[in-house]
N, C-alpha and C positions, 0 to 999 in steps of 0.2 A: 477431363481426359479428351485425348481428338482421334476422334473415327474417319476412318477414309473409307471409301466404296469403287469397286471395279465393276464395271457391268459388261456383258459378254450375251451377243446375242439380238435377238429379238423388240419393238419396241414396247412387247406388256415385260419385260425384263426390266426394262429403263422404268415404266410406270412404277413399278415396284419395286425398282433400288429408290426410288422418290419416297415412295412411302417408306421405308427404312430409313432412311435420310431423317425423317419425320421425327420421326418415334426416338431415334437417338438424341437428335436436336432436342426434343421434349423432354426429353430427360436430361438436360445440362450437359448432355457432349458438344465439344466443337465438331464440325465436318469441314475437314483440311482433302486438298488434293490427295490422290496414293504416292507418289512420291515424294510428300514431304514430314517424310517420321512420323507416323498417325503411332498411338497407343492402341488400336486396334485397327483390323483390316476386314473389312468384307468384300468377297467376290463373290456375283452373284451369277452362275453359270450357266452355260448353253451347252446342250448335248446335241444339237442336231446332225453335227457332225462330228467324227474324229477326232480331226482337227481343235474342233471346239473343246473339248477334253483335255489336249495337250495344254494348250492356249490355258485351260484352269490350271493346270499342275503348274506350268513356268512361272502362272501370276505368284501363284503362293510360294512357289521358291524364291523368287524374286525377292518377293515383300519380309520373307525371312530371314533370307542371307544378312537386307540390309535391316531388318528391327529383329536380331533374335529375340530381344525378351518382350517383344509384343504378341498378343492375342492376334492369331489367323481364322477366321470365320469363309467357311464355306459352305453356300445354300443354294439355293436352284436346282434346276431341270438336268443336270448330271448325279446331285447324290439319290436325287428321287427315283431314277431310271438305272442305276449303276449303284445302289448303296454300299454293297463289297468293294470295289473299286474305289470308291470314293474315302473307305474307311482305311485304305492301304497308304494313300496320303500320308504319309510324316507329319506333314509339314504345316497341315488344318486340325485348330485345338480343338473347332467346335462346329460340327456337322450338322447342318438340317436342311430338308429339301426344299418344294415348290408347292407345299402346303403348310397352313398357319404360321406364318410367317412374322406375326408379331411374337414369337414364342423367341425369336433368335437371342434380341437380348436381354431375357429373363436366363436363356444359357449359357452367353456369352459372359453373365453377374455371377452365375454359377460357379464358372471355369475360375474366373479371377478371386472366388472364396476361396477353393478345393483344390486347386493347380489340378484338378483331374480332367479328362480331356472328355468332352462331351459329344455323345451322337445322337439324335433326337431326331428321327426320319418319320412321318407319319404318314401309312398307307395310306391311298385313295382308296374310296370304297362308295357303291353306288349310291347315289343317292346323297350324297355330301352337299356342302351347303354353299353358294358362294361367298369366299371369304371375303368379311368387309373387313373397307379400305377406301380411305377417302384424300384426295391428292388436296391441296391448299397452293401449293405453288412450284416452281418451274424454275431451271436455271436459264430456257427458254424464257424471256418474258413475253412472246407474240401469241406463240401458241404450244397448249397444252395439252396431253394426252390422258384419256381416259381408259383404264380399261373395265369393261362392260362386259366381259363372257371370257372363259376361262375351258378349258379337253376340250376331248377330239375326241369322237369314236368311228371317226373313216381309215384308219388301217393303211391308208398308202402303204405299197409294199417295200418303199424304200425310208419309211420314218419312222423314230423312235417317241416321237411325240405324244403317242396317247397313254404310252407308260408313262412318262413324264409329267405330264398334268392331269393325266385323271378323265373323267367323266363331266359331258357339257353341264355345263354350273351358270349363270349370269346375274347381274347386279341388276336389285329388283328398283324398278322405274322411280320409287320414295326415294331413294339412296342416290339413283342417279341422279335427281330434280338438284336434291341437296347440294350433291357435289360441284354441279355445272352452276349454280347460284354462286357459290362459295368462291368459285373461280371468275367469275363474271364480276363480284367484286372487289377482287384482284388486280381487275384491268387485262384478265386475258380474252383478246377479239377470236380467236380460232380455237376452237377444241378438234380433235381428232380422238375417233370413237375406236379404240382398237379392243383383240380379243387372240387369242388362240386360234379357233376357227370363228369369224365374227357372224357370218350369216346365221350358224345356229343359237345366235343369240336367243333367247326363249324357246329353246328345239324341246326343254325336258317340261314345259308348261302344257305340251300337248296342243299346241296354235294360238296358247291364250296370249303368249306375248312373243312379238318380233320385233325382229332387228328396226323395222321401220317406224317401228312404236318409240324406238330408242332415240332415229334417228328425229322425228318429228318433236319431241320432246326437246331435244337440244336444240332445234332450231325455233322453239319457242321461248327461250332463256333471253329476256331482256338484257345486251350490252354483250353477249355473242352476237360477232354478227358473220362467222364461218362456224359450219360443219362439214368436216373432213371424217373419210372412215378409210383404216387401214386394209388389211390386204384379204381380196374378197374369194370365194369359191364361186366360180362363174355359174355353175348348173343349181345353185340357188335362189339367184335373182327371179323373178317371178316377173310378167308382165302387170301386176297390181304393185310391187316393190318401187319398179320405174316409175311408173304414174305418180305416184306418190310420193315419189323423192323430187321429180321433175318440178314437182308444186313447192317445192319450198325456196324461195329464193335465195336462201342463206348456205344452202346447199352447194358444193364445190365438186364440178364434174373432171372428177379426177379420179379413172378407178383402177383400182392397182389387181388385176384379175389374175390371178395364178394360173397360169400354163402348163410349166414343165417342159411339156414335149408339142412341138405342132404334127409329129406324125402318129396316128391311129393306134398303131401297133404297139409302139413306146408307152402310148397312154394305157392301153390296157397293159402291159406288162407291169406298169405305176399303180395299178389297180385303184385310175381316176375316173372320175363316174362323168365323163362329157366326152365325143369327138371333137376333132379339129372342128367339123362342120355345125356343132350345137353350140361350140365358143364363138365360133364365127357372127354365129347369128345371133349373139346374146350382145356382141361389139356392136351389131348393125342395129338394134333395137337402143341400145344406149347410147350410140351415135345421133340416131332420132327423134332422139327425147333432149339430147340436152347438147345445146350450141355451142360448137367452140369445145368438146368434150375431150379427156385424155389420156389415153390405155396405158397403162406402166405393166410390168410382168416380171417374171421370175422365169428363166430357162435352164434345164440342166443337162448337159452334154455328157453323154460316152456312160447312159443309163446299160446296163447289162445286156448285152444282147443288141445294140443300136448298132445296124448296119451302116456301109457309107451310103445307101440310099436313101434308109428313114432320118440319118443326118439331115441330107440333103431337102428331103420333104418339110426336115424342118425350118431348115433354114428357109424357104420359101414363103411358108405359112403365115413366117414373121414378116417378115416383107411385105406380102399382101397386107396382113392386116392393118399394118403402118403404127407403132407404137411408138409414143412416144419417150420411151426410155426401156431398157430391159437390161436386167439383172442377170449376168450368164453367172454359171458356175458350172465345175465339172461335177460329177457324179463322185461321191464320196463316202465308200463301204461304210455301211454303219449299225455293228453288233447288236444280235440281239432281232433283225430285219429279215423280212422274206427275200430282199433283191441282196443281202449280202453272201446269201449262198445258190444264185440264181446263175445257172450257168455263161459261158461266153461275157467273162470281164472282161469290159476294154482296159486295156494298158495307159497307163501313165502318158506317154507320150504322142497317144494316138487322143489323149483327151486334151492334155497340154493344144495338139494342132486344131482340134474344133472349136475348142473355144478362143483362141485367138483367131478362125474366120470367121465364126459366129458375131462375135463383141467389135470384129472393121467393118461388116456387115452393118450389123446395126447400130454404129457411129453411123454411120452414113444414113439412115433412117432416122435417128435422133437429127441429126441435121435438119434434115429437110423437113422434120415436123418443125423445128422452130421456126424455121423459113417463114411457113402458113402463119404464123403468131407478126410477122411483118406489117405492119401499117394498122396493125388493132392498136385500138386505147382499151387499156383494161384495167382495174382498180388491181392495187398491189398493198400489200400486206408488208413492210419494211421492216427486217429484222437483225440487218447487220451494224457494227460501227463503221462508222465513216472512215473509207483508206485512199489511196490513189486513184483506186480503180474504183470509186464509186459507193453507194448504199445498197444494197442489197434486199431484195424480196421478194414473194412468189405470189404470182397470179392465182386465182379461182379454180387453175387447173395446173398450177405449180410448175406453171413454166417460170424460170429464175430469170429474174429483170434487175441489171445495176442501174443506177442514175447518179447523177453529181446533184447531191444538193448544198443549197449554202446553209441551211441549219438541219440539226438533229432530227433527224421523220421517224427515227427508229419508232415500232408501236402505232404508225399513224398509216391508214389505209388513204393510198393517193393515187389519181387518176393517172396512169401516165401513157402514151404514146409509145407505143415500141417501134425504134425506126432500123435496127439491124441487129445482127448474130454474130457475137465475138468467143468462139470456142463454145462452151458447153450453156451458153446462155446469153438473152437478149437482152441491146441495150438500148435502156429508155429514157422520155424526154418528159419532166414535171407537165401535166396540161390543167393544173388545179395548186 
């Protein structure tokens, strides 16, 4: 039979359509594209927003219209947070959430016995275990995601997230070793350590195990030779974190630090636990620790209650700090949230205009950081096929470098020379 998979979301979402991927494979399914007639379909959902919701219902309509008599599977972080909703679906034979997830297709074998439609949602509850799961390989073949920590119990007032996953959980350090071996003989050079919220990676050990335990580990894995970590909570990093990361060579100062809002007020209304000025200062400590370093962020415009001034303060904040890339989005009601019944919603149109000066704003900021990456040689990581425009792949701080070369580098980490900035990325010259 051939299984397809849609993923929606986040990157421990893709980890873990991976591992599903897996598990079918192992058991004698093909894994075809979704558009090309699978006998079964899995979508694996995002609830963070709305949005994301819809986006679930249309895949599975989609996928029905065109295969009525195939099996539609729907799992993730929407039927977990919404199981009513999710069971109101037509068009999904077989329901289960963002817990135990190798259960799917033992339901999925059910469904195709019984023609009966199945829902199989398993609460989170304290104290749960992290579910193992162990990744082998990548459609990525440079670099590989791991995920290592799983809930949330910070409550932002605008996310649905800690119903959706549960209680912080993390993959105990034996399992990690494992896994990053396993991939290391694979031939993958870069893992990327991702998680739910990652810093609380060992939050429920009681101090006995952190994120930097995780992180020094992986940079210990002979034939890694990057460790990348996804997207971090700034007011976690610890001046012992830094130190400690700074020492490791293999290490990629590249940090994706969530934001939100650069003005005060917005942040407390987010019910996020930093100032502007304590993020500030968590930038300038990780500025100083590691050369050549590169802030990415996440911003979200037209939060409830966001005047044009605290816009304005925001906009600013970004600019001072100088990031090299930022993620706007508007503000996006979402059931079930303290900020979706928070008074003074901004309007549709009034979020539509901030984030398009937000996002020419910081083009213009993304620019000028590649600019500074001009006249470095820095070792690149090549991960694209060779097209007109060059090979493709990202530096130690994932600034995007093409180059022309006359044979295949895909996989192959090479020196090269960055001599200019053509649109959203710089281009370099082989110096090895």
């Amino acid at each position: 039979m051939r299984a397809a998979f849609y993923t929606l979301g986040c990157k421990v979402n893709q980890y873990e359509t991976q591992i599903l991927e897996q598990i079918f494979y192992d058991n004698g399914f093909d894994i075809v594209p979704p558009d090309s007639g699978a006998d079964i379909f899995v979508i694996n959902s995002c609830t963070v927003t709305s949005s994301g919701d819809k986006k679930t219902r249309q895949a599975l309509r989609r996928f029905k219209r065109a295969n009525p008599l195939a099996v539609a599977a729907l799992t993730g972080c929407f039927p977990q947070a919404f199981p009513d909703a999710a069971e109101k679906i037509p068009e999904a034979d077989v329901i289960t959430g963002s817990y135990n997830r190798s259960s799917l297709l033992t339901n999925i074998q059910k469904y195709l016995e019984t023609g009966e439609r199945v829902i199989d949602i398993t609460p989170h509850e304290r104290g749960e275990k992290f579910e193992s799961m162990k990744a082998s390989q990548f459609l990525d073949r440079t670099r590989a995601f791991i995920k290592v920590q799983d809930g949330c119990d910070r409550y932002c007032s605008y996310c649905i997230i800690p119903m959706a996953r549960g209680p912080v959980r993390s993959k105990p350090l034996e399992e990690l070793k494992e896994e990053l071996e396993g991939l290391a003989t694979a031939g993958y050079k870069e893992v990327v350590l991702v998680g739910i919220n990652l810093p609380f990676y060992g939050k429920e050990t009681g101090g006995k195990l952190r994120l930097i335990d995780a992180i020094e580990l992986a940079c210990s894995i002979g034939g890694i030779e990057r460790v990348r970590l996804g997207s971090l909570e700034p007011e976690l990093l610890t001046d012992e974190d830094i130190a400690r990361m700074a020492a490791q060579p293999k290490f990629c100062p590249q940090f994706h630090l969530s934001l939100q809002s650069g003005c005060d007020a917005t942040l407390k209304r987010m019910n996020r636990h930093y100032t502007s000025a304590e993020y500030a200062d968590i930038v300038r400590k990780l500025r100083a620790a590691f050369d050549n370093s590169a802030m990415t962020t996440d911003i979200v415009v037209g939060f409830p209650g966001e005047t044009d001034e605290e816009f304005a303060q925001c906009v600013k904040f970004a600019q001072e700090i100088g990031f090299a890339k930022v993620h706007v989005f508007p503000y996006s009601v979402r059931e079930g949230t303290r900020a979706a019944t928070m008074p003074n919603q901004i309007t549709k149109a009034v979020k539509e205009i901030r984030c398009a000066e937000l996002s020419r704003v910081m083009d213009d900021v993304r620019r000028a950081f590649l600019q500074t990456q001009v006249g470095r040689t820095e070792q690149v990581l090549f991960e694209t096929n060779e097209t007109a425009l060059g090979t493709e792949g990202y530096t130690k701080n994932y600034t995007p470098v093409r180059v022309l070369a006359d044979t295949d580098i895909r996989g192959q980490l090479r020196n090269v020379q960055l001599v200019s900035v053509s649109g959203d990325y710089c281009i370099g010259k082989l110096v090895d």
